[in-house]
TORFIKOL-337808 format. One line per field, with one value per residue (C-alpha): residue in three letters; chain; x, y, z. Coordinates in nm, 3 decimals, decimal comma. Last residue first. Example, Ala and Ser with C-alpha at 12.3 -4.5 7.8 and 13.67 -1.06 7.14 Angstrom:
// residues 2
lumtor <- c(SER; ALA)
guza <- c(A; A)
c1 <- c(1,367; 1,230)
c2 <- c(-0,106; -0,450)
c3 <- c(0,714; 0,780)
// end
This chain:
// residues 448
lumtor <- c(UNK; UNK; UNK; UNK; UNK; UNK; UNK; UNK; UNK; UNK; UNK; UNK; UNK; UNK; UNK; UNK; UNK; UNK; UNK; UNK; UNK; UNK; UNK; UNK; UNK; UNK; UNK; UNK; UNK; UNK; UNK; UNK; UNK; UNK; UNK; UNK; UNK; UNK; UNK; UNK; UNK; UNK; UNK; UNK; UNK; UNK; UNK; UNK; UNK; UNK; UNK; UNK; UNK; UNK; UNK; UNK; UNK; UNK; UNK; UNK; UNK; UNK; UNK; UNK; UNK; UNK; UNK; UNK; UNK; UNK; UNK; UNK; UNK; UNK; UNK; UNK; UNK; UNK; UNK; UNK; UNK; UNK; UNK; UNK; UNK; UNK; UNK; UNK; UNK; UNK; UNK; UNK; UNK; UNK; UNK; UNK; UNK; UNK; UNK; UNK; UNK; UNK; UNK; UNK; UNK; UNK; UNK; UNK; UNK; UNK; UNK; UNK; UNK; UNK; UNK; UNK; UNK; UNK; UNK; UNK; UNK; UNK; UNK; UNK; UNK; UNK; UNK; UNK; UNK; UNK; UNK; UNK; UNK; UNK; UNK; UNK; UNK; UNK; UNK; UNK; UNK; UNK; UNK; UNK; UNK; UNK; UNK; UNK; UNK; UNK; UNK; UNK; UNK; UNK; UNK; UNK; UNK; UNK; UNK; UNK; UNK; UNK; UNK; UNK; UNK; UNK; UNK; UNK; UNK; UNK; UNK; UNK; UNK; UNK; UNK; UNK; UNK; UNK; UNK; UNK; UNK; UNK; UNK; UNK; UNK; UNK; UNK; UNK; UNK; UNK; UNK; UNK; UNK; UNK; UNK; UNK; UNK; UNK; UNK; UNK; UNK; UNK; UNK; UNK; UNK; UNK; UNK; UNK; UNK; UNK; UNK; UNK; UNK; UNK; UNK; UNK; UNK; UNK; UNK; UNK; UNK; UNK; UNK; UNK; UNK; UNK; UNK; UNK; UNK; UNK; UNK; UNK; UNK; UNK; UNK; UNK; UNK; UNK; UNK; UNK; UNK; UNK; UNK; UNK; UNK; UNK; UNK; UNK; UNK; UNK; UNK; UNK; UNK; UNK; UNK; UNK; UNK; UNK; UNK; UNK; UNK; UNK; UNK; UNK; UNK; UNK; UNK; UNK; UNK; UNK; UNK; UNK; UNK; UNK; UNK; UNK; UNK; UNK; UNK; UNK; UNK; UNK; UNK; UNK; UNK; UNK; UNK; UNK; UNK; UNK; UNK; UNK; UNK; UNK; UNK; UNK; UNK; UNK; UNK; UNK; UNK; UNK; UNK; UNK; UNK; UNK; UNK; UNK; UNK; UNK; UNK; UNK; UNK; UNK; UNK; UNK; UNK; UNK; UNK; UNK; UNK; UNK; UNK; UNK; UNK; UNK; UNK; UNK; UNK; UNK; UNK; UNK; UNK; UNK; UNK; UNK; UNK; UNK; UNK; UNK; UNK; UNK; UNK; UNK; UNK; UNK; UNK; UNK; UNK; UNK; UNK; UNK; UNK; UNK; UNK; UNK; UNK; UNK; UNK; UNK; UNK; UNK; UNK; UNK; UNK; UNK; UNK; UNK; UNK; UNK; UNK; UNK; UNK; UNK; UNK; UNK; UNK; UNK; UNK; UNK; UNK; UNK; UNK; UNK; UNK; UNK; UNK; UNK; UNK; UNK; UNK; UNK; UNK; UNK; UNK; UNK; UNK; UNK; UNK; UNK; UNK; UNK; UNK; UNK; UNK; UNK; UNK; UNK; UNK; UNK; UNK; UNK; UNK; UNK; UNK; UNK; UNK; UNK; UNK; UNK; UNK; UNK; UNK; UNK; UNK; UNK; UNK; UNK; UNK; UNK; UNK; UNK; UNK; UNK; UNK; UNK; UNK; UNK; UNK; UNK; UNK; UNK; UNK; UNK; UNK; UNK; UNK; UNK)
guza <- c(A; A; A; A; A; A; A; A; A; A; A; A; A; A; A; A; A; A; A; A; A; A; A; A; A; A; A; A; A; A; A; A; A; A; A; A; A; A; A; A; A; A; A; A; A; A; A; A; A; A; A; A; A; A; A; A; A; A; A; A; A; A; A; A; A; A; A; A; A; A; A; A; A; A; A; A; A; A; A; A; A; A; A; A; A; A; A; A; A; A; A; A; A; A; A; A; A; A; A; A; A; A; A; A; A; A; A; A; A; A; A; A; A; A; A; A; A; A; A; A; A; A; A; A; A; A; A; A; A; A; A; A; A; A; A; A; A; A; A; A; A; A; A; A; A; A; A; A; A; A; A; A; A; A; A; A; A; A; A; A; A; A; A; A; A; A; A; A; A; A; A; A; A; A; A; A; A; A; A; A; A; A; A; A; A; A; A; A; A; A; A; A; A; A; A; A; A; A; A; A; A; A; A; A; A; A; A; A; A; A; A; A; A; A; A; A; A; A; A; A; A; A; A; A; A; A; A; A; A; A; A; A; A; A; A; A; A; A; A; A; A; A; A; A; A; A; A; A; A; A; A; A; A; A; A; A; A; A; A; A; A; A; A; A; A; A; A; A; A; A; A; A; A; A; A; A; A; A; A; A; A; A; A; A; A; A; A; A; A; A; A; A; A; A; A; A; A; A; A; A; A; A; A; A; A; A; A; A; A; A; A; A; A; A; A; A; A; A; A; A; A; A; A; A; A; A; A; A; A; A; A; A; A; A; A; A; A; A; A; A; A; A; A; A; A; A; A; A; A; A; A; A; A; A; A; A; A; A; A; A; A; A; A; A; A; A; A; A; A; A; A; A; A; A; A; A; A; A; A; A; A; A; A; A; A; A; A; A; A; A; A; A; A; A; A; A; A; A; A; A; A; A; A; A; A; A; A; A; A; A; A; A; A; A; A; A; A; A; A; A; A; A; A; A; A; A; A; A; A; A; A; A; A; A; A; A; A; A; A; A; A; A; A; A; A; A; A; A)
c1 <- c(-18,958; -19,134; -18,975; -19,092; -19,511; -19,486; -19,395; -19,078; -19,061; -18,763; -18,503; -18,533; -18,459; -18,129; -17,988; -17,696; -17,681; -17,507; -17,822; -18,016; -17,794; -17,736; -18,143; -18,179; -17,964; -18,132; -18,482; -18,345; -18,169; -18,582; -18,674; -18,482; -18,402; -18,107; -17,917; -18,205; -18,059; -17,898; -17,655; -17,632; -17,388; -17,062; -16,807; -16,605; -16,581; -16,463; -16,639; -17,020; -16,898; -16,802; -17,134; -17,326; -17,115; -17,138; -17,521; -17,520; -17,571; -17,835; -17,778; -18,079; -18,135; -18,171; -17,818; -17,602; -17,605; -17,346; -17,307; -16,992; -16,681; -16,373; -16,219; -16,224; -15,850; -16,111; -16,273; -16,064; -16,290; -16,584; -16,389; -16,619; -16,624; -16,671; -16,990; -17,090; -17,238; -17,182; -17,482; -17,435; -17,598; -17,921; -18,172; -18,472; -18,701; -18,600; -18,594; -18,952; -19,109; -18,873; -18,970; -18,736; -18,679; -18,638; -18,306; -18,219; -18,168; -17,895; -18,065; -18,070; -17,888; -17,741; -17,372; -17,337; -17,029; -16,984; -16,691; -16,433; -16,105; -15,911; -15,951; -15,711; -15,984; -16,203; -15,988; -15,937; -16,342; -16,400; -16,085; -16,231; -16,531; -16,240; -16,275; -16,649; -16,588; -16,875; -17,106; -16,884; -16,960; -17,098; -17,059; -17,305; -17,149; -17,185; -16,877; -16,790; -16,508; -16,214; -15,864; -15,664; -15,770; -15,453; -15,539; -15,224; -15,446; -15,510; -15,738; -15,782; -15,797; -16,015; -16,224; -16,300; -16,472; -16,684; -16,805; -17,076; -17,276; -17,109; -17,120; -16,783; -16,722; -16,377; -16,197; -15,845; -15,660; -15,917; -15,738; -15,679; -15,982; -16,171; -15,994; -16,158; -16,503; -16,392; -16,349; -16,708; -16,823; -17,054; -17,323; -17,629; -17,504; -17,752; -17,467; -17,267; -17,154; -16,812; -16,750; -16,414; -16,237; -15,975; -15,687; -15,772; -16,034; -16,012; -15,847; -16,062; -16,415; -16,307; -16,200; -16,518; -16,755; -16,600; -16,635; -16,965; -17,225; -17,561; -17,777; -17,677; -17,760; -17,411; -17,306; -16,972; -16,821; -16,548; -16,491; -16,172; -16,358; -16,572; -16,473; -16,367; -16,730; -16,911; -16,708; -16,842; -17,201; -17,191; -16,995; -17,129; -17,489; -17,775; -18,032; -17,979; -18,182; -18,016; -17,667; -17,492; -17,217; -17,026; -16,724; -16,804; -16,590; -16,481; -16,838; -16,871; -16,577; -16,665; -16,604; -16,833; -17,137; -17,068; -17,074; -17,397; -17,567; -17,431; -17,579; -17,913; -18,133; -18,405; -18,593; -18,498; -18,647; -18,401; -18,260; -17,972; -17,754; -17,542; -17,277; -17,011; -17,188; -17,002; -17,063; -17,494; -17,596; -17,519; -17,822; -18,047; -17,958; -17,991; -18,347; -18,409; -18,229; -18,451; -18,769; -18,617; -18,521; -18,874; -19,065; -19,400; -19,438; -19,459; -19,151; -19,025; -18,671; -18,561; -18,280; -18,090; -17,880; -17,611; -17,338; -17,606; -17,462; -17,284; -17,605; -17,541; -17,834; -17,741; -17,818; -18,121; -18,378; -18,624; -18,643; -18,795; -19,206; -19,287; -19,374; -19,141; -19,182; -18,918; -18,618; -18,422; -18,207; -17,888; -17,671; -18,001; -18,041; -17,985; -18,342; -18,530; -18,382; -18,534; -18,855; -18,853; -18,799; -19,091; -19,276; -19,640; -19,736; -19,933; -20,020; -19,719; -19,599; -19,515; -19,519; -19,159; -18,927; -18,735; -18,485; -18,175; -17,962; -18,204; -17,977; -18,217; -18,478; -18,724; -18,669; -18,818; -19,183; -19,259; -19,215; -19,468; -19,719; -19,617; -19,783; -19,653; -19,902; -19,891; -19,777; -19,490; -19,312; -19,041; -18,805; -18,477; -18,315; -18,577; -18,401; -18,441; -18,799; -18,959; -19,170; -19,186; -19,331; -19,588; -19,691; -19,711; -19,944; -19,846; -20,108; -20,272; -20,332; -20,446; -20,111; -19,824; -19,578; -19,312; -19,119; -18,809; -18,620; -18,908; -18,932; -18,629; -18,723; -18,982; -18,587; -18,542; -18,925; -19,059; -18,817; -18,832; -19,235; -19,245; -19,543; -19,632; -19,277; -19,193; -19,446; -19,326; -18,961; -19,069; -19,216; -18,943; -18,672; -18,525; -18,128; -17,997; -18,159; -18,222; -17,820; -17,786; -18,061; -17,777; -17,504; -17,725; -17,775; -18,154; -18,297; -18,648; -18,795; -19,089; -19,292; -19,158)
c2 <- c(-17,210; -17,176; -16,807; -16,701; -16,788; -16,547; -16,285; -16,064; -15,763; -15,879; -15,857; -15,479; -15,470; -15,612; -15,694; -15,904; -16,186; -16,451; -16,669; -16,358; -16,275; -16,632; -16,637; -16,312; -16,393; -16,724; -16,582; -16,268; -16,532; -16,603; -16,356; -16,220; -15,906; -15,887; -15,682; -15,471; -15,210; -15,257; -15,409; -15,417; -15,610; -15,642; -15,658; -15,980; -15,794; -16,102; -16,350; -16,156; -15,922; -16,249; -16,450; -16,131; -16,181; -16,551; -16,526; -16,291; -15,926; -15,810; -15,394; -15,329; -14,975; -14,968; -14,824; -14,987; -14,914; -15,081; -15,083; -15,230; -15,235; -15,277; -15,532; -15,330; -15,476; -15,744; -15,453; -15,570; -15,899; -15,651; -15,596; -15,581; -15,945; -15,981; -15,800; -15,485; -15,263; -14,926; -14,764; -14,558; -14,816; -14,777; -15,075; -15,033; -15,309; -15,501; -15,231; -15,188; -15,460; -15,398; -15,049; -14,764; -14,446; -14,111; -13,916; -13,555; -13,396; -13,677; -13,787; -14,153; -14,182; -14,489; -14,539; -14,567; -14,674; -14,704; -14,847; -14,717; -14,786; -14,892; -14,602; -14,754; -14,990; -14,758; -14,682; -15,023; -15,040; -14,753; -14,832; -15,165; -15,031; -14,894; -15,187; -15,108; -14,897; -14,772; -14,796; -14,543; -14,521; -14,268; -14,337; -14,214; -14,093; -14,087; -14,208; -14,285; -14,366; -14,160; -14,199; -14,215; -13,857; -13,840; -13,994; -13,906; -13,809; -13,858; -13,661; -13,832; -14,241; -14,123; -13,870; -14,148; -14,295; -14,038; -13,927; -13,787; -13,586; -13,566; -13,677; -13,717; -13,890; -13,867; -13,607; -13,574; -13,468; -13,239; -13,156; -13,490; -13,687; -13,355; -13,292; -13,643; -13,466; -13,163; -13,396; -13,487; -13,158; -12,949; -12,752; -12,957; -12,934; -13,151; -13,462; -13,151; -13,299; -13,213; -13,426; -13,369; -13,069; -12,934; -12,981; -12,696; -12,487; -12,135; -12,212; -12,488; -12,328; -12,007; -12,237; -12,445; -12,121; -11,999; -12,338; -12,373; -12,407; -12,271; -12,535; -12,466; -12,720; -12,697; -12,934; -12,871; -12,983; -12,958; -12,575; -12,348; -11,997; -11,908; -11,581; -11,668; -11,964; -11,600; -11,409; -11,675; -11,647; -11,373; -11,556; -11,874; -11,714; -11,680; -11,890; -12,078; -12,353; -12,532; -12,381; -12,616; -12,485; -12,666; -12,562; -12,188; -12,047; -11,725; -11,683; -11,240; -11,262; -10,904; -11,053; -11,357; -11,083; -10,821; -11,147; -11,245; -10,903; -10,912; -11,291; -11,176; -11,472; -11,481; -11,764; -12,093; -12,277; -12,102; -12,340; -12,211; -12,455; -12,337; -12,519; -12,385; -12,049; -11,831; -11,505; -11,570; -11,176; -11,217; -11,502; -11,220; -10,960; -11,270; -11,266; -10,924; -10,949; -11,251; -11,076; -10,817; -11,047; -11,232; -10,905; -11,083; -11,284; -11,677; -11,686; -12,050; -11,942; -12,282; -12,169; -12,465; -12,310; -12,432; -12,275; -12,067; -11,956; -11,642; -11,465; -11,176; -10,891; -10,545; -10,474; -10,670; -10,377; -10,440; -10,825; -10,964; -10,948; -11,350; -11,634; -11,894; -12,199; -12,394; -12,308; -12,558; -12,375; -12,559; -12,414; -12,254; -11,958; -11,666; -11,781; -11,680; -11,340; -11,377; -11,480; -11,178; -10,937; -11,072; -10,786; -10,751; -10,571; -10,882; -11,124; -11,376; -11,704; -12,073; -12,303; -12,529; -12,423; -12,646; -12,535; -12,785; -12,683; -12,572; -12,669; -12,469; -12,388; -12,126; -11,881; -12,024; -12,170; -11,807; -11,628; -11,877; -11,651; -11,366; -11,510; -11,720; -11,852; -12,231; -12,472; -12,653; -12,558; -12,826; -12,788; -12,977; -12,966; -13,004; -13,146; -12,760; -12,731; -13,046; -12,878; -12,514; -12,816; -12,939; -12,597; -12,529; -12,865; -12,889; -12,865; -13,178; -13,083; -12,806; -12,606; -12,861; -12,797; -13,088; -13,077; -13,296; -13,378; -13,404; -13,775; -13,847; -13,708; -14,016; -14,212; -14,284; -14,264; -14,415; -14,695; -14,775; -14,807; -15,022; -15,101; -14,748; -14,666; -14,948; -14,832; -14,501; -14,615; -14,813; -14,496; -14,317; -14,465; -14,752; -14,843; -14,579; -14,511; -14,865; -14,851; -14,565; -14,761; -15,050; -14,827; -14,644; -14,964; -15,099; -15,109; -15,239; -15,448; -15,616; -15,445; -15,604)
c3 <- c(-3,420; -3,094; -3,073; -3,392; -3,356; -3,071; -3,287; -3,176; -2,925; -2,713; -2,983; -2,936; -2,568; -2,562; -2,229; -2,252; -1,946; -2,152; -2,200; -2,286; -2,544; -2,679; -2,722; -2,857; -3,125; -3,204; -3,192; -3,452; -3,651; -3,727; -3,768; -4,070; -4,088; -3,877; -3,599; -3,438; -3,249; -2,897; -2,697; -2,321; -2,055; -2,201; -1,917; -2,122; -2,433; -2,678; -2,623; -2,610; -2,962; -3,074; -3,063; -3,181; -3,558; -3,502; -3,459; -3,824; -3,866; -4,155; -3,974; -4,191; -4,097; -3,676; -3,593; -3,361; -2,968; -2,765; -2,388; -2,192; -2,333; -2,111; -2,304; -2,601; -2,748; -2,980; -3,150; -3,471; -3,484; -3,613; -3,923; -4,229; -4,211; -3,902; -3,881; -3,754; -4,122; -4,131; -4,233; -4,573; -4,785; -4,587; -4,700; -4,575; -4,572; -4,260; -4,036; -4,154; -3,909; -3,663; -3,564; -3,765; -3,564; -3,691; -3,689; -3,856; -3,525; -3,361; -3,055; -3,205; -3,499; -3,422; -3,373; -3,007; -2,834; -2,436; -2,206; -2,467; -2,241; -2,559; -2,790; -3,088; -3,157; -3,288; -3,575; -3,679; -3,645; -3,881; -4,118; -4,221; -4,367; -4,587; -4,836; -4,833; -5,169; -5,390; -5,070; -4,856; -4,466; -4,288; -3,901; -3,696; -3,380; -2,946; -2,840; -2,435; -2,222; -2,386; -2,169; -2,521; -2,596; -2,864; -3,138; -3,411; -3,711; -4,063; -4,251; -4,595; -4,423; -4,142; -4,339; -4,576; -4,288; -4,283; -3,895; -3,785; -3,593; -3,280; -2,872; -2,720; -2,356; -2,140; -2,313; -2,148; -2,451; -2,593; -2,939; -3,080; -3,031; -3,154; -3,471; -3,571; -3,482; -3,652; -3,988; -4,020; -3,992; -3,780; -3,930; -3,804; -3,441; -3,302; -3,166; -3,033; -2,712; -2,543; -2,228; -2,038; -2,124; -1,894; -2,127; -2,340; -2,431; -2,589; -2,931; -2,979; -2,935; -3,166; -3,423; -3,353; -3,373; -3,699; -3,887; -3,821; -3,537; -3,740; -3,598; -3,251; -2,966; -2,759; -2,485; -2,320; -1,984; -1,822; -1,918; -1,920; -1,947; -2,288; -2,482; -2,818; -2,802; -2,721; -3,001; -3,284; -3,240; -3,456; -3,741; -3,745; -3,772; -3,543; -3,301; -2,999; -2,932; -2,645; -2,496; -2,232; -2,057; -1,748; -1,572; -1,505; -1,207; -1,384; -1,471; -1,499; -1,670; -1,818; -2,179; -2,097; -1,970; -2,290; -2,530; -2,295; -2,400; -2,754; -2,792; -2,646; -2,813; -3,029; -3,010; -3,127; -2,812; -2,587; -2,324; -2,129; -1,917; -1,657; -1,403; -1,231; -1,101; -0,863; -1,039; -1,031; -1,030; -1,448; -1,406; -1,323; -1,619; -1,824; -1,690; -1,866; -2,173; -2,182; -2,176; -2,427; -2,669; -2,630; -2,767; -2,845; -2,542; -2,450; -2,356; -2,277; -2,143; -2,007; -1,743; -1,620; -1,346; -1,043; -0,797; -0,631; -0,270; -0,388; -0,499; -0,307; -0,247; -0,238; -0,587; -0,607; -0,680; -0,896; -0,966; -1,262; -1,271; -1,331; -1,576; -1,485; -1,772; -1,718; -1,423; -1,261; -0,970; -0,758; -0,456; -0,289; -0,037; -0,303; -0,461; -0,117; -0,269; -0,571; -0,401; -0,184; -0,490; -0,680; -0,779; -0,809; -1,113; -1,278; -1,048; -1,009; -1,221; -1,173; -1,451; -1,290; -1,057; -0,922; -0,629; -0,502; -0,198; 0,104; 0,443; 0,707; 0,545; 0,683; 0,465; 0,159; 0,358; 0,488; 0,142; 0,032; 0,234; -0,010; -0,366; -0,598; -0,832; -0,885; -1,173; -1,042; -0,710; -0,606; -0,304; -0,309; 0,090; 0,359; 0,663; 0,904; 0,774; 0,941; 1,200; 0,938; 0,702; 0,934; 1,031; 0,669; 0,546; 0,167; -0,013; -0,210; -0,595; -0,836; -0,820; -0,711; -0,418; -0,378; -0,058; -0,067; 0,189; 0,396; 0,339; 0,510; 0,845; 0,927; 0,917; 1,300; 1,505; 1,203; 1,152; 1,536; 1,483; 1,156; 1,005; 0,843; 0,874; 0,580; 0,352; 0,346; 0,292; -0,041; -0,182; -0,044; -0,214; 0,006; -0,003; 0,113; 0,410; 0,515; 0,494; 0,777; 0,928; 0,983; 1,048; 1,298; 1,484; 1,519; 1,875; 1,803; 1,557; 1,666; 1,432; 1,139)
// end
């Protein structure tokens, strides 16, 4: 490898690509020409970490002009950082992470560092907010996750405060708000929505937010057009989705709401006919009564990706066959998961116990409760089934693998018995299906 000399740019173009710096570091330790081309790539991102190695400053002011995410986690900010912020050239992603300043010492000059990036993560900033930013534009930020951990006694007011900060943001398209079920300033960001102080805003996400249907309903009356939605509100009711629907249109692409508590069965099937270009959905649930008492012309036929636990009824499994006829009508599914995995009131099962509980309520993804329906899929990738006694049989795994030729992952553990589970992991592994919980299995199993 030292010998190398003279590369192409095409060719270190792909060494680029194709190494992450770990790899790339090794590589310019033995490699001279790879040193003198692609050294720059590791100073794309700085990482500053309180307690560990510093980074060297004249080294970084060298290499300032390539640096573009800059990490700061768990330090106190004082002026000489100052330095480091303005002397990027192309800065686009800032991650803030435990960082705070003495007490009284104001922060203007890292707000305004701030203005320089396209993207900001914050968690855990502990800091003096700005006190005079009036003549300073935040045009360049385009991107904000905000998680408000306040560790104060009057966290309305602290956040009040830093909304005030994310109102300087007008050009934002993307914003996620994490709250920790706090209390929130809905009247302040009612007054910021109403003011269309995001006109540009294309993806919300709202974590923890505390209040009722009803108050909560003027910010979901007051939203732009968004792409993307992804709301964590326990109390998201009838109100909020009204509100929701009315407001968003044909620009919706992904709307999760898996940890909505409130949110019904038959809003979900509402869903796949409101949002006509929805590309991924992430609910609850769904009944499959609901299918059968709700009916509905689907009209999201371009949808790529469910996210649902499906309730079935254990008095009547006749309509087990509604769940799959109904999936089947969403032909370029690539994804389908219908565990309760991320979903608030989920917990997971190991193998061991899979096998002694019994959920009547899981639907169950065998042929004969209609499996062979899923047959128009042919684009289906990834499917994750529920861990409660799923008691599937190698025929049932056999024609998921025939009949979705670009299946490449299932998951969930699909019997109780062991020793199916050996022959199912088998045919998986032999057709190139990754499933991880088949893996786990007692040695004395597999020689069987």
């Amino acid at each position: 490898m030292p010998g190398i000399t003279n590369l192409p740019d095409e060719v270190l173009a792909l060494i680029d690509d194709r190494l992450d710096n770990k790899a790339l570091l090794a590589s310019l330790l033995t490699c001279r020409i790879l040193q003198q081309s692609l050294s720059h790539r590791l100073w794309r991102t700085v990482r500053l970490k309180g307690g560990g190695p510093q980074v060297n400053l004249n080294d970084l002011a060298t290499h300032a002009h390539v640096v573009s995410r800059y990490e700061i986690h768990g330090v106190s900010l004082f002026s000489v950082l100052g330095g480091q912020f303005t002397s990027f050239r192309c800065p686009r992603s800032l991650d803030v992470n435990g960082i705070w300043g003495n007490e009284g010492y104001r922060l203007d000059w890292f707000w305004r560092a701030c203005a320089r990036f396209e993207e900001i993560n914050f968690t855990e900033f502990w800091g003096d907010t700005p006190s005079n930013l009036s003549e300073q534009s935040f045009e360049s930020v385009k991107r904000v996750s905000w998680d408000w951990k306040v560790l104060f006694e009057r966290p309305c007011i602290i956040y009040c405060e830093q909304l005030d900060i994310i109102r300087k943001f007008s050009n934002l398209t993307k914003l996620h708000c994490m709250t920790h079920r706090r209390a929130f300033p809905i009247a302040a960001s009612i007054k910021a929505l109403e003011d269309s102080t995001w006109l540009h805003l294309e993806d919300l996400g709202i974590t923890g937010m505390m209040g009722s249907d009803k108050n909560i309903q003027p910010i979901m009356n007051n939203l732009p057009s968004l792409r993307r939605a992804q709301f964590d509100i326990s109390l998201f009711g009838p109100q909020c989705w009204s509100g929701f629907t009315n407001k968003q249109g044909n620009s919706l692409r992904v709307l999760d709401l898996r940890r909505c508590n409130a949110f019904e069965s038959r809003w979900t099937l509402d869903a796949l006919t409101y949002f006509v270009y929805l590309e991924e959905l992430c609910a609850p649930s769904i009944k499959i009564a609901d299918i059968k008492e709700y009916p509905h012309h689907w009209k999201c036929l371009g949808l790529k990706k469910l996210d649902v636990f499906f309730i079935r009824d254990p008095e009547n499994s006749d309509k087990d066959q509604m769940a799959f006829e109904f999936l089947s009508y969403f032909k370029r599914l690539e994804s389908i998961d219908v565990s309760n995995s991320g979903r608030r009131e989920s917990r997971m099962v190991s193998v061991e116990n899979a096998s002694k509980l019994k959920n009547p309520h899981t639907l169950r993804w065998r042929l004969d409760a209609g499996l062979g329906k899923l047959a128009r899929l042919k684009n289906l990738r990834r499917l994750v089934l529920d861990n409660r006694f799923q008691d599937a049989t190698v025929g049932d795994v056999l024609k998921m693998v025939e009949q979705w030729p670009y299946f490449t992952e299932l998951m969930g553990i699909l019997s109780s018995d062991p020793e199916v589970r050996v022959q199912m992991a088998a045919l998986l592994k032999d057709q190139g299906v990754v499933n991880m919980d088949l893996i786990e299995l007692p040695l004395n199993s597999v020689s069987k």
